[in-house]
C-alpha positions in Angstrom: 36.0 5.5 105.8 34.2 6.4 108.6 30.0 4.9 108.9 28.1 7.9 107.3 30.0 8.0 104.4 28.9 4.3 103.8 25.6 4.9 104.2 26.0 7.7 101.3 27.4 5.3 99.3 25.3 2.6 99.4 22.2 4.8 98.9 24.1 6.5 95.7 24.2 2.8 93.9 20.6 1.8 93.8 19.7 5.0 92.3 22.4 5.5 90.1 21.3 1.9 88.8 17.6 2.6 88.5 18.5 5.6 86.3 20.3 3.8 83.9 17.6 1.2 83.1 15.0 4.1 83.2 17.0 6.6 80.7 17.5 6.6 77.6 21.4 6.2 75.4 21.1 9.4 74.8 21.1 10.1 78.5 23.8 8.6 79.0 25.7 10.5 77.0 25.1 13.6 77.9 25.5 12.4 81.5 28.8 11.3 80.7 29.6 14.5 78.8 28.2 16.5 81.5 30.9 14.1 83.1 33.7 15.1 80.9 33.2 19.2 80.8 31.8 19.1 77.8 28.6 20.5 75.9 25.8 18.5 75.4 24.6 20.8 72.5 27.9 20.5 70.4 28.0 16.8 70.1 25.1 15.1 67.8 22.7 12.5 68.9 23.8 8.9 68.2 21.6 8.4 65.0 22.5 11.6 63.6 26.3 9.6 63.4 25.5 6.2 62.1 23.5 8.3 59.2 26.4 9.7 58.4 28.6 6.9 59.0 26.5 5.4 56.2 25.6 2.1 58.5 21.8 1.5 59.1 20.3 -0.3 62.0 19.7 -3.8 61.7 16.3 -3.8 63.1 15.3 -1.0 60.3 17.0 -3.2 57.7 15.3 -6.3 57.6 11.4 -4.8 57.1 12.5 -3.4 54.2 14.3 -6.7 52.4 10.9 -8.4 53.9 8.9 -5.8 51.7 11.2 -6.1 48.9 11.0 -10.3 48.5 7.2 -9.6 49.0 6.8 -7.3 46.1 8.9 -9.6 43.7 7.1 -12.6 43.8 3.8 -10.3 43.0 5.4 -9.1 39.8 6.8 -12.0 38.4 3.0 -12.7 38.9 1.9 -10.2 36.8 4.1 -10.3 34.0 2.4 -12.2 31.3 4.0 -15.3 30.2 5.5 -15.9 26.8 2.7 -18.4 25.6 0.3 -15.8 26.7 1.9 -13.3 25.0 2.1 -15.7 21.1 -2.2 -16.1 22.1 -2.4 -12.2 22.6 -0.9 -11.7 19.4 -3.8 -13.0 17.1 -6.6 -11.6 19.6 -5.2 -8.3 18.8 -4.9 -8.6 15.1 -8.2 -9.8 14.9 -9.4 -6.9 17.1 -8.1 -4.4 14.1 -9.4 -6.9 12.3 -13.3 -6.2 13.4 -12.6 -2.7 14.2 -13.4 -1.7 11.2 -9.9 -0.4 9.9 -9.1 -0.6 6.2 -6.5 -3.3 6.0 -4.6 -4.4 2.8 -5.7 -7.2 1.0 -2.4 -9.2 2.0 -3.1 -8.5 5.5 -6.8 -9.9 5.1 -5.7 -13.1 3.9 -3.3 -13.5 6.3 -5.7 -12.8 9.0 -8.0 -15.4 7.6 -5.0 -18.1 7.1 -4.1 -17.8 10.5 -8.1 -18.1 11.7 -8.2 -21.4 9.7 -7.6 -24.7 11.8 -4.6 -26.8 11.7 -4.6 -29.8 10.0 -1.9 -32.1 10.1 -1.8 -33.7 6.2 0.2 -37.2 5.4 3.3 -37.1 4.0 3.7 -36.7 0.5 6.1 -37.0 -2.8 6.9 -34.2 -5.0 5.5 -35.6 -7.7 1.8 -36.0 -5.4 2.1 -32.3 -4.2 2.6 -30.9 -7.5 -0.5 -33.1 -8.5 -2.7 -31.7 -5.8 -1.4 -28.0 -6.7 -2.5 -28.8 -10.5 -6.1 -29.8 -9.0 -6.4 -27.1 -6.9 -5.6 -24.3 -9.6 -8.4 -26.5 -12.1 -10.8 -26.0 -9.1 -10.1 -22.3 -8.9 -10.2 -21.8 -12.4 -13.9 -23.3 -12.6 -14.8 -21.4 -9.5 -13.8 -18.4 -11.6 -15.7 -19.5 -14.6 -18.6 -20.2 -12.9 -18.9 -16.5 -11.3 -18.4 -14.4 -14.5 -20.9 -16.7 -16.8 -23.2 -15.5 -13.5 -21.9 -12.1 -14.0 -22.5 -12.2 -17.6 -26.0 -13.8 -17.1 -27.1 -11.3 -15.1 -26.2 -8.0 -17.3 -29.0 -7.1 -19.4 -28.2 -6.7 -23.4 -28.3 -2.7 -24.2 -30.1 -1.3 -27.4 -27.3 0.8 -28.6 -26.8 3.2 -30.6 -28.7 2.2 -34.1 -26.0 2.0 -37.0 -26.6 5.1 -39.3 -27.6 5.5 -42.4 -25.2 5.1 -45.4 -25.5 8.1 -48.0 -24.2 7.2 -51.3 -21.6 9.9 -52.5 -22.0 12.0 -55.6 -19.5 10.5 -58.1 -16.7 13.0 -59.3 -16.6 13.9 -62.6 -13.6 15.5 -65.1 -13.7 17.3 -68.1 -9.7 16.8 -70.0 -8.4 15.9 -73.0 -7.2 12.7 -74.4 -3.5 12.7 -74.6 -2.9 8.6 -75.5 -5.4 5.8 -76.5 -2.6 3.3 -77.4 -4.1 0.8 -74.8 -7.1 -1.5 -75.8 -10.0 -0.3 -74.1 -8.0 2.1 -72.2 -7.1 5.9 -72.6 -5.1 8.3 -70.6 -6.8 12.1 -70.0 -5.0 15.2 -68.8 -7.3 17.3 -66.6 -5.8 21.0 -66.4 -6.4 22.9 -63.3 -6.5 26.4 -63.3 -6.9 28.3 -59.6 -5.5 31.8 -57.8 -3.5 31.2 -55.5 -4.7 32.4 -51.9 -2.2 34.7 -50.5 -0.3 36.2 -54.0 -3.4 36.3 -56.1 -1.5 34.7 -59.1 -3.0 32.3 -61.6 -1.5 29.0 -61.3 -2.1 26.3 -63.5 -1.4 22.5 -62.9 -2.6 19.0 -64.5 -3.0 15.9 -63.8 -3.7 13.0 -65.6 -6.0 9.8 -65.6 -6.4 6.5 -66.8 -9.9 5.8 -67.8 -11.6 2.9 -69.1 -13.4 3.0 -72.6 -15.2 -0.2 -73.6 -15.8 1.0 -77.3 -12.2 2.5 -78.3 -14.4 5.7 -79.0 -12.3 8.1 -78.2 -9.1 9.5 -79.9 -5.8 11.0 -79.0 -7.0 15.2 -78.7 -10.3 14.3 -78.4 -12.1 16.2 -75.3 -14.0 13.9 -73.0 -15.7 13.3 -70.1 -15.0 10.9 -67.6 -16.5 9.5 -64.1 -15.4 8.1 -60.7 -15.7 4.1 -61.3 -14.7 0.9 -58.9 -11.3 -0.5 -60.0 -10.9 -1.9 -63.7 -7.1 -2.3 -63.2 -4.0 -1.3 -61.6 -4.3 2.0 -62.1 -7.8 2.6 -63.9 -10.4 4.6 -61.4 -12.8 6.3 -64.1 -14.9 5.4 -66.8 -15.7 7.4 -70.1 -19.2 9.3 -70.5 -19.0 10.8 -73.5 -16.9 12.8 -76.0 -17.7 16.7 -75.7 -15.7 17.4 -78.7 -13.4 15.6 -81.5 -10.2 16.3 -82.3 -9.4 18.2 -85.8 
């Protein structure tokens, strides 16, 4: 080698050297494609190909695993606890509760049961429980007493409606004719009926007879009489004699 192409040489290093810690990979690439023949438009840019290899950077890794344990802690933060959720429970019932919202009457007393305080009680038999369950209905049922006689005190009597006034009805009276006065103090009349009938316009006649009560034996078997409506004399006696209208020849 002859001096001048040292001299070449040794200037060539330095700034070959100084371009390399000035450029960037990507320079170096193409510089070394350039190198090869080839073209620097056909071959994609270094992060174009760990994209597609699927591999990310290291340094673009971690801030997002940093962000990641940040946000966890923050919701197990918010989520509300278990205990917190049993004590929200009640709040919200009794929320409905004062809202104003028709609730059944089961719900209502539940709602007030739970609002009651605990009270731890002593221990007790079977025979003491159903002795305090006994007591507690006999308090009840004087409570209950003791509201409707208030009730009742405080209705006022109405006037009514005054009872109306009894009419005494005409008694009925039959004109027949004695057909048996074999009973003492009794005789038996036949009362003949005689009526058109509505629709056919025939004359139909029917009897009936009665068992009337006469106090003097007066009348006779034929005899025609007249008899009246009367309480009960017997079994079957419901009229009294009047008179006799005519005797029997």
């Amino acid at each position: 080698m002859s001096d001048e192409e040292k001299k070449d040489a040794v200037e060539e290093t330095p700034q070959d050297e100084g371009t390399q810690d000035a450029g960037p990979v990507a320079d170096e690439g193409s510089s070394s494609s350039q190198a090869a023949g080839e073209d620097p438009s056909s071959t994609p840019p270094a992060s174009e190909e760990s994209a597609d290899d699927g591999e990310a950077p290291a340094e673009a890794a971690s801030p997002d695993a940093e962000e990641k344990a940040a946000e966890a802690p923050a919701e197990e933060a918010d989520a509300p606890a278990p205990e917190e959720e049993k004590a929200a429970a009640p709040a919200a019932d009794e929320a409905e509760a004062d809202s104003g919202d028709e609730l059944p009457w089961k719900e209502k007393r539940r709602l007030e049961r739970s609002r009651r305080p605990h009270e731890a009680r002593p221990q007790q038999t079977a025979e003491e429980r159903k002795a305090a369950r006994v007591a507690e209905r006999k308090r009840r049922g004087a409570e209950r007493r003791k509201e409707r006689a208030a009730k009742k005190a405080k209705k006022t009597a109405g006037t009514g409606t005054p009872p109306a006034e009894k009419e005494a009805n005409a008694a009925k009276v039959r004109q027949g004719i004695v057909v048996s006065d074999k009973g003492q103090k009794s005789i038996t009349v036949r009362v003949d009926i005689v009526r058109r009938h509505p629709t056919y316009e025939k004359v139909i006649r029917r009897s009936r007879t009665l068992h009337a009560h006469d106090e003097r034996n007066e009348a006779g078997e034929g005899d025609t009489v007249r008899v009246v409506e009367t309480r009960p004399m017997s079994k079957t006696k419901r009229w009294r004699l009047v008179e006799i209208l005519e005797k029997a020849k």
